[in-house]
KEMI-150494 format. One record per residue (C-alpha): x, y, z; residue number from 1. Coordinates in Angstrom, 2 decimals, always signed. Example, Ala and Ser with C-alpha at 12.3 -4.5 7.8 and 13.67 -1.06 7.14 Angstrom:
BEGIN
<node><u>+12.30</u><v>-4.50</v><w>+7.80</w><num>1</num></node>
<node><u>+13.67</u><v>-1.06</v><w>+7.14</w><num>2</num></node>
This chain:
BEGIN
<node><u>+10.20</u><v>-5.27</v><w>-14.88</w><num>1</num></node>
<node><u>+11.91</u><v>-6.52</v><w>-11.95</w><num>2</num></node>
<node><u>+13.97</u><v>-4.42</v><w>-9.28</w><num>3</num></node>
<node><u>+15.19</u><v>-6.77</v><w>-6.77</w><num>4</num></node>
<node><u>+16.16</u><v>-5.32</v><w>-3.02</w><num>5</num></node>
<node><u>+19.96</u><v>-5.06</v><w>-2.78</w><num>6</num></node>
<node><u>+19.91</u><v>-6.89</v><w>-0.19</w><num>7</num></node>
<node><u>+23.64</u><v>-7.47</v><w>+2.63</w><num>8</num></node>
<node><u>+21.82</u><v>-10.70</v><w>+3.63</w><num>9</num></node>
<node><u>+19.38</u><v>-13.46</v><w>+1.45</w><num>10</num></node>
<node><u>+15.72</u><v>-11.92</v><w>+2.35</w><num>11</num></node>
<node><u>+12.38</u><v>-14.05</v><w>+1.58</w><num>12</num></node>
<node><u>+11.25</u><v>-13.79</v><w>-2.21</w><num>13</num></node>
<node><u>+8.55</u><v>-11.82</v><w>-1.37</w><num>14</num></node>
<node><u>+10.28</u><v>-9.09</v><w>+0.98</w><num>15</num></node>
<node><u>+12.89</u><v>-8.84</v><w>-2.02</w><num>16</num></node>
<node><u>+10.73</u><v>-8.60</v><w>-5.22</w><num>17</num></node>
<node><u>+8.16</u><v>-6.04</v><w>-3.33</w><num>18</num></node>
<node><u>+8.62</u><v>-2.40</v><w>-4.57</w><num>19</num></node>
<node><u>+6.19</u><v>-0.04</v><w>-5.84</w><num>20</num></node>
<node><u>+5.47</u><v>+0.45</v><w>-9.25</w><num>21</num></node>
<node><u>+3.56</u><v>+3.33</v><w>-10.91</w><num>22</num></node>
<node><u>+2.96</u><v>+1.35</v><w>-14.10</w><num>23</num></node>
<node><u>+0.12</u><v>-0.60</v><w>-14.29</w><num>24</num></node>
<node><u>-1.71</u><v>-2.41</v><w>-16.94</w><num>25</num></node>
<node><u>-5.09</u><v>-0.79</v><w>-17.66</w><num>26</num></node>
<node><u>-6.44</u><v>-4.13</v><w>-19.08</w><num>27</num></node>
<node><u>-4.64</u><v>-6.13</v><w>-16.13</w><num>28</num></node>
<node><u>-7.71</u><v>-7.39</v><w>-13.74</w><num>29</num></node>
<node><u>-7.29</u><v>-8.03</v><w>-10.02</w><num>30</num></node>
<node><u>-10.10</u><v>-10.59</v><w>-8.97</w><num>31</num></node>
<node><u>-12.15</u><v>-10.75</v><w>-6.59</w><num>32</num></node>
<node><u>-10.08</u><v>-14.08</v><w>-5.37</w><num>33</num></node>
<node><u>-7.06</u><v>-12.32</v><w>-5.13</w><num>34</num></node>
<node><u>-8.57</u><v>-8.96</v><w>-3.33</w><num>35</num></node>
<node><u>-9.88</u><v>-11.86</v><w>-0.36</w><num>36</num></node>
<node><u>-6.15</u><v>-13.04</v><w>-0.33</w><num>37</num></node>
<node><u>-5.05</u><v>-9.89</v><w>-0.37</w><num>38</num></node>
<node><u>-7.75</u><v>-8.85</v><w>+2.73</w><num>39</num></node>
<node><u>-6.96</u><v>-12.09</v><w>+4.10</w><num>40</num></node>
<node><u>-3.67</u><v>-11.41</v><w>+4.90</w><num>41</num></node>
<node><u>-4.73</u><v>-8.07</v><w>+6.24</w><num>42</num></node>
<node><u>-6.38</u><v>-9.65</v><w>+8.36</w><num>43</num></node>
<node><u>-4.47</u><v>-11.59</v><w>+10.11</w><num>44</num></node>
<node><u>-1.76</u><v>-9.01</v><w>+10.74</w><num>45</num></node>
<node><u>-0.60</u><v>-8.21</v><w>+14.46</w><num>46</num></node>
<node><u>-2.31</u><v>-5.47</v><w>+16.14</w><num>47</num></node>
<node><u>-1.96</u><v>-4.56</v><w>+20.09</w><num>48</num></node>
<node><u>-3.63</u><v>-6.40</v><w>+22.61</w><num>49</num></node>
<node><u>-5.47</u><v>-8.25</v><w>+19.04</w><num>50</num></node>
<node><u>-7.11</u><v>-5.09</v><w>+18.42</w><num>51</num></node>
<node><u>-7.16</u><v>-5.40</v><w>+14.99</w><num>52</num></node>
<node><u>-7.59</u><v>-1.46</v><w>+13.93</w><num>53</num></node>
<node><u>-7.13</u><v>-2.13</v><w>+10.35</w><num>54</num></node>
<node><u>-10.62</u><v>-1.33</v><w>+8.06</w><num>55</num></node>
<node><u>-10.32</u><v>-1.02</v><w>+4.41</w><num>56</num></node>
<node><u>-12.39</u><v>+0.57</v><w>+1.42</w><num>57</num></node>
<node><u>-12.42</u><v>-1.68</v><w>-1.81</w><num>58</num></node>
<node><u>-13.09</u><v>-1.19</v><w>-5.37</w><num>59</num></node>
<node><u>-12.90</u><v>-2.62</v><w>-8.57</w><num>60</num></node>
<node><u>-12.08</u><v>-0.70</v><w>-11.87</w><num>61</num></node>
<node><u>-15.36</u><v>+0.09</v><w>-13.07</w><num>62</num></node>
<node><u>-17.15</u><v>-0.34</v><w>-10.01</w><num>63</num></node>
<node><u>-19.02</u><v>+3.03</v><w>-8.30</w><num>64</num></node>
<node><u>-16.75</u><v>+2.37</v><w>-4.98</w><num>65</num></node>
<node><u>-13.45</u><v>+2.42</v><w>-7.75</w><num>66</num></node>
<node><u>-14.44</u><v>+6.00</v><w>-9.11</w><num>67</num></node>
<node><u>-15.21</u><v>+7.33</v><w>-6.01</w><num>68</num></node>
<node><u>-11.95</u><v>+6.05</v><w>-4.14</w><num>69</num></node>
<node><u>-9.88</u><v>+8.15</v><w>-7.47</w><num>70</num></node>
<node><u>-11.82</u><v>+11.36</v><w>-7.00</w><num>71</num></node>
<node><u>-10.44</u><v>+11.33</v><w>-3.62</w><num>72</num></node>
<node><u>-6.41</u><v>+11.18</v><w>-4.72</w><num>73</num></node>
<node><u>-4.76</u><v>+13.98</v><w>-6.11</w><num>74</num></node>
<node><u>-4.53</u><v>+14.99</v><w>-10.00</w><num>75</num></node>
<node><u>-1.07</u><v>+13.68</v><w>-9.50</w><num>76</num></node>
<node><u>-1.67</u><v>+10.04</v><w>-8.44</w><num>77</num></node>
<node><u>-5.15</u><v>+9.73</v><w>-10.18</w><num>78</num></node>
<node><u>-2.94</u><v>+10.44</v><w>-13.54</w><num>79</num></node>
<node><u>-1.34</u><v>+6.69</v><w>-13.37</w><num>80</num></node>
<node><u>-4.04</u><v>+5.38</v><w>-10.80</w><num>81</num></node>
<node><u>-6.83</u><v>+5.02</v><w>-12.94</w><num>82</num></node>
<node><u>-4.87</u><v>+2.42</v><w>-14.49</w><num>83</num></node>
<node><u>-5.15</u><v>-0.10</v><w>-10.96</w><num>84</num></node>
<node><u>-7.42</u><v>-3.03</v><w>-10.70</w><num>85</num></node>
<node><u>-8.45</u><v>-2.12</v><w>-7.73</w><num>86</num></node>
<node><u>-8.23</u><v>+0.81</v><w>-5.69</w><num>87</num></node>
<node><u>-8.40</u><v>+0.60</v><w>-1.72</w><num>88</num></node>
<node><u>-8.27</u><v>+2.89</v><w>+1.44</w><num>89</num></node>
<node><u>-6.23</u><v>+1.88</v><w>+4.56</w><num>90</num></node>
<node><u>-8.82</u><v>+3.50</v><w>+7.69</w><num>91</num></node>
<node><u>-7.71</u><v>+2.84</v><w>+11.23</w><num>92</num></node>
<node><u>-10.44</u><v>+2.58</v><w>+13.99</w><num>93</num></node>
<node><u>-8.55</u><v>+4.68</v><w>+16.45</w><num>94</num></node>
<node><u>-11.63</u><v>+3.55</v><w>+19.49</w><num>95</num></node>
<node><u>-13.51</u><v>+0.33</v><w>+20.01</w><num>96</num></node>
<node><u>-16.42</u><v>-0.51</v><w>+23.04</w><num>97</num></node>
<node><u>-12.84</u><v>-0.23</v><w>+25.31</w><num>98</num></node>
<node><u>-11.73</u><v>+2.75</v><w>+24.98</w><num>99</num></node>
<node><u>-9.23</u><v>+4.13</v><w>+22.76</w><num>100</num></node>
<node><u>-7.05</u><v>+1.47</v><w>+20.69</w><num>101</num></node>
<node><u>-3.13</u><v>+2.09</v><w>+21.58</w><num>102</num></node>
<node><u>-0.71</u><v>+1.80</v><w>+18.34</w><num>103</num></node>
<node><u>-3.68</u><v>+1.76</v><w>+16.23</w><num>104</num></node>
<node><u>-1.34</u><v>+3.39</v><w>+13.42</w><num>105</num></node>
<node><u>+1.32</u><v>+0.61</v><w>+14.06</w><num>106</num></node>
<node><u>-1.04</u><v>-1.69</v><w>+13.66</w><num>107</num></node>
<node><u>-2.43</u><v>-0.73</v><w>+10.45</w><num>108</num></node>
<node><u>+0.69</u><v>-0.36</v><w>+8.79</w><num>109</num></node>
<node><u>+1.75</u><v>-4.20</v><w>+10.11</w><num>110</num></node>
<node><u>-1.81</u><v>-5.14</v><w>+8.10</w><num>111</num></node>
<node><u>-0.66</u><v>-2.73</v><w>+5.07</w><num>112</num></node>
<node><u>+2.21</u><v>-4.54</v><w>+4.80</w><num>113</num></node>
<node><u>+0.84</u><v>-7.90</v><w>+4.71</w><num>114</num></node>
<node><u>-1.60</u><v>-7.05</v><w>+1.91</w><num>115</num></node>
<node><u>+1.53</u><v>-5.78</v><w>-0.33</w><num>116</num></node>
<node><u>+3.43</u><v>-8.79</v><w>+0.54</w><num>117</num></node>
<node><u>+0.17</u><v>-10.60</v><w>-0.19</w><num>118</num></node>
<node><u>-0.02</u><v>-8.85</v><w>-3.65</w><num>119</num></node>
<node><u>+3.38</u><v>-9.95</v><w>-4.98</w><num>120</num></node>
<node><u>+2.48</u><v>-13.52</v><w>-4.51</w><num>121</num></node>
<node><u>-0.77</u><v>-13.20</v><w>-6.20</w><num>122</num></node>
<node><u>+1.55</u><v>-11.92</v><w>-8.92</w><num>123</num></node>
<node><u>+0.06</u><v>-8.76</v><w>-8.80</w><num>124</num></node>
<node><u>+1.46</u><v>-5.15</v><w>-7.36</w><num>125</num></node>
<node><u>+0.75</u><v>-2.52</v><w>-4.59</w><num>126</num></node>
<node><u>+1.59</u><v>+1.06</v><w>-4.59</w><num>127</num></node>
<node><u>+0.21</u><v>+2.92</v><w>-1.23</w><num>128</num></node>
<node><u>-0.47</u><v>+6.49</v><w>-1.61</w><num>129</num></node>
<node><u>-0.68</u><v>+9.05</v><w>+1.20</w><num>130</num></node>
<node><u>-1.74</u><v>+11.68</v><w>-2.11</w><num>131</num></node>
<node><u>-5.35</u><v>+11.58</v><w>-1.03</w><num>132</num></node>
<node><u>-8.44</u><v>+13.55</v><w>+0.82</w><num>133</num></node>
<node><u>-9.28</u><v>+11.61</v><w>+4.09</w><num>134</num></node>
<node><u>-12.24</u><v>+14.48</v><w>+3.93</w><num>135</num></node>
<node><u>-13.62</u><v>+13.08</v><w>+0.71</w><num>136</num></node>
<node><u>-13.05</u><v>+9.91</v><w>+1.43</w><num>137</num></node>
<node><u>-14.76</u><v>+10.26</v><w>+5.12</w><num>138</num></node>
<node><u>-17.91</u><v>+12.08</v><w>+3.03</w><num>139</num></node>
<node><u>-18.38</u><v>+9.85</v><w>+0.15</w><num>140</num></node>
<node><u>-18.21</u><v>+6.76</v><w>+2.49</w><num>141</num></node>
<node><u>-19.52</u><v>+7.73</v><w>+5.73</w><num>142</num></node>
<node><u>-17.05</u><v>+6.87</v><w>+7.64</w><num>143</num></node>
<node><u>-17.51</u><v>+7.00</v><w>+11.17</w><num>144</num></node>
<node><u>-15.10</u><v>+9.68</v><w>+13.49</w><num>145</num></node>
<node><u>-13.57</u><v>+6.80</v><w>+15.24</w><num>146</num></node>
<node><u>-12.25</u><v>+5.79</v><w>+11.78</w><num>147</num></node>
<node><u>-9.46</u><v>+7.77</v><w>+10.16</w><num>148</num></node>
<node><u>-8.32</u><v>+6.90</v><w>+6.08</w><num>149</num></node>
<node><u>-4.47</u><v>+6.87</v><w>+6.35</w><num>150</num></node>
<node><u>-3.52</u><v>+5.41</v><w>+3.03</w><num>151</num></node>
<node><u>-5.27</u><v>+4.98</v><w>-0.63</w><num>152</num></node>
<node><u>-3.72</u><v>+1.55</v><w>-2.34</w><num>153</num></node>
<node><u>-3.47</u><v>+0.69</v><w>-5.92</w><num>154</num></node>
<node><u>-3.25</u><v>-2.36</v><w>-6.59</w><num>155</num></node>
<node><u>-2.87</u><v>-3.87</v><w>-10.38</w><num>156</num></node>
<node><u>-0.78</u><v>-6.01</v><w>-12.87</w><num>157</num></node>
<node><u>+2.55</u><v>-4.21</v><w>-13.63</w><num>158</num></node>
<node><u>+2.99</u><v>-2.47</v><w>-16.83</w><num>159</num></node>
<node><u>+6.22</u><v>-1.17</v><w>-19.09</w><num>160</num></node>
<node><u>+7.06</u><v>+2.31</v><w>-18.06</w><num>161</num></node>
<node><u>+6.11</u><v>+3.07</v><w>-21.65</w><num>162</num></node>
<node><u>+2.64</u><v>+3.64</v><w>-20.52</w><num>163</num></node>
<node><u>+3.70</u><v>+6.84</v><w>-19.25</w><num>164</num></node>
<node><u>+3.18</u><v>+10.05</v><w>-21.70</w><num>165</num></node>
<node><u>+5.77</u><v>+11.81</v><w>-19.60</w><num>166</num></node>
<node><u>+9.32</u><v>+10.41</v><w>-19.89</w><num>167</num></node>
<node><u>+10.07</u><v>+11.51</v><w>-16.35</w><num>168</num></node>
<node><u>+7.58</u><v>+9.10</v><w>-15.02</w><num>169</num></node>
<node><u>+9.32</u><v>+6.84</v><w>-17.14</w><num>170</num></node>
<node><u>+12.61</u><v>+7.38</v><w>-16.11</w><num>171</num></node>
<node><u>+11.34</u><v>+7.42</v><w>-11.96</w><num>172</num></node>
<node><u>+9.76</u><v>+4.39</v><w>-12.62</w><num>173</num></node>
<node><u>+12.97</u><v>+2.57</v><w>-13.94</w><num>174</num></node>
<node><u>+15.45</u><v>+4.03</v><w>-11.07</w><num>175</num></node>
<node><u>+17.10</u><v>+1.51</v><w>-9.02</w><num>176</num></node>
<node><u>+15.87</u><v>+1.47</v><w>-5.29</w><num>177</num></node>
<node><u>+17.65</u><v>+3.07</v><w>-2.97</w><num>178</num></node>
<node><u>+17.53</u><v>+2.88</v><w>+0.95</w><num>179</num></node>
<node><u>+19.94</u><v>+4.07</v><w>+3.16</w><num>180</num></node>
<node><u>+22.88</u><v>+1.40</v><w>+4.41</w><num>181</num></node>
<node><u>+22.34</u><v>-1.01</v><w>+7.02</w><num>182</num></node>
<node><u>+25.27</u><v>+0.79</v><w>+8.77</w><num>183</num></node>
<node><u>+22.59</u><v>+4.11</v><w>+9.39</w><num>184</num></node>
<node><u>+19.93</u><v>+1.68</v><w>+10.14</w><num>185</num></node>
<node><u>+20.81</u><v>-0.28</v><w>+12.97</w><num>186</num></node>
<node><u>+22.77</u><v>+0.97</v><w>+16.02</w><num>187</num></node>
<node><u>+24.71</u><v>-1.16</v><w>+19.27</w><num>188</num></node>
<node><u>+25.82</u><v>+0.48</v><w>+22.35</w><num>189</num></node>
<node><u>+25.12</u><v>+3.77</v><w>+21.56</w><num>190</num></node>
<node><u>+22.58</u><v>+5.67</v><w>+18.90</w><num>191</num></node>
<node><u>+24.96</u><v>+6.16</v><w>+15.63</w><num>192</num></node>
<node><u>+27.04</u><v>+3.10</v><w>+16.41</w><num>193</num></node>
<node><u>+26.92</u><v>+0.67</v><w>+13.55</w><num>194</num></node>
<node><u>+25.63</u><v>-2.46</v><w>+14.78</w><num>195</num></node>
<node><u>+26.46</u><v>-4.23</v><w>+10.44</w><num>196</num></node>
């Protein structure tokens, strides 16, 4: 199912057919190929002064590091998430042998976004998930107090919303996107003023 950004000016494939679906394929595999490209692109993100803050957690359905990243989310997102290829956590490194790492946040959402854009040209789809214990996730890892998990990613082969048992999900999962106009967005001269 596609849902194409509604877009007031012609965007890059990838930026429009992004979006993040619940529905994934339980049979639908995510390879250890495309997880690289996916890390790959992580990777090279931006980060301040090449910091590079971005660390990530990676399993495959079936593997230990897979059933330990879904104990960590919540009842809520585990219901739809055991269905992922893969299952990831997003930690920033918030210190390095410098000091403290400025925008270490920015710059691990710039690498989050690169591995979503990454996933919808692999032909595959990411859903990131801020339904998750950074507690269990530090524990069961031992991950170091520098590091902080921001974000648990699924990441899978799109599925009907029929998978769903609850027709809610369904119906969520077939909404149109929404975001706000471009008009509330982006401002000139003065904050409010409608730059589109």
């Amino acid at each position: 199912m596609r849902k194409p950004a509604d877009s007031s000016a012609p965007l890059a494939d990838l930026i429009t057919e992004r979006w993040s679906p619940r529905a994934l394929d339980e049979t639908g595999e995510v390879t250890w190929d495309q997880l690289r490209a996916l890390l790959e692109a992580a990777r090279w993100a931006p980060s301040f002064g090449n910091t590079q803050p971005a660390r990530y957690l990676v399993g495959r359905r079936g593997d230990e590091t897979f059933r330990r990243i879904l104990g960590a989310l919540t009842p809520r997102n585990q219901s739809w998430a055991h269905r992922a290829g893969a299952l990831l956590v997003a930690v920033m490194v918030t210190r390095n042998e410098k000091g403290e790492i400025p925008y270490a946040e920015y710059g691990l959402g710039l690498a989050g976004q690169n591995l979503v854009l990454q996933a919808v040209a692999e032909g595959l789809v990411a859903h990131q998930m801020a339904g998750f214990d950074p507690d269990t996730v530090r524990r069961e890892f031992a991950v170091p107090e520098e590091a902080v998990p921001r974000v648990a990613i699924a990441v899978g082969v799109q599925a009907a919303p029929e998978v769903f048992d609850d027709e809610r999900d369904a119906e969520r999962e077939r909404a149109p996107r929404r975001r706000i106009a471009l008009g509330e967005f982006a401002y000139t001269g003065a904050w409010g003023q409608a730059a589109f």
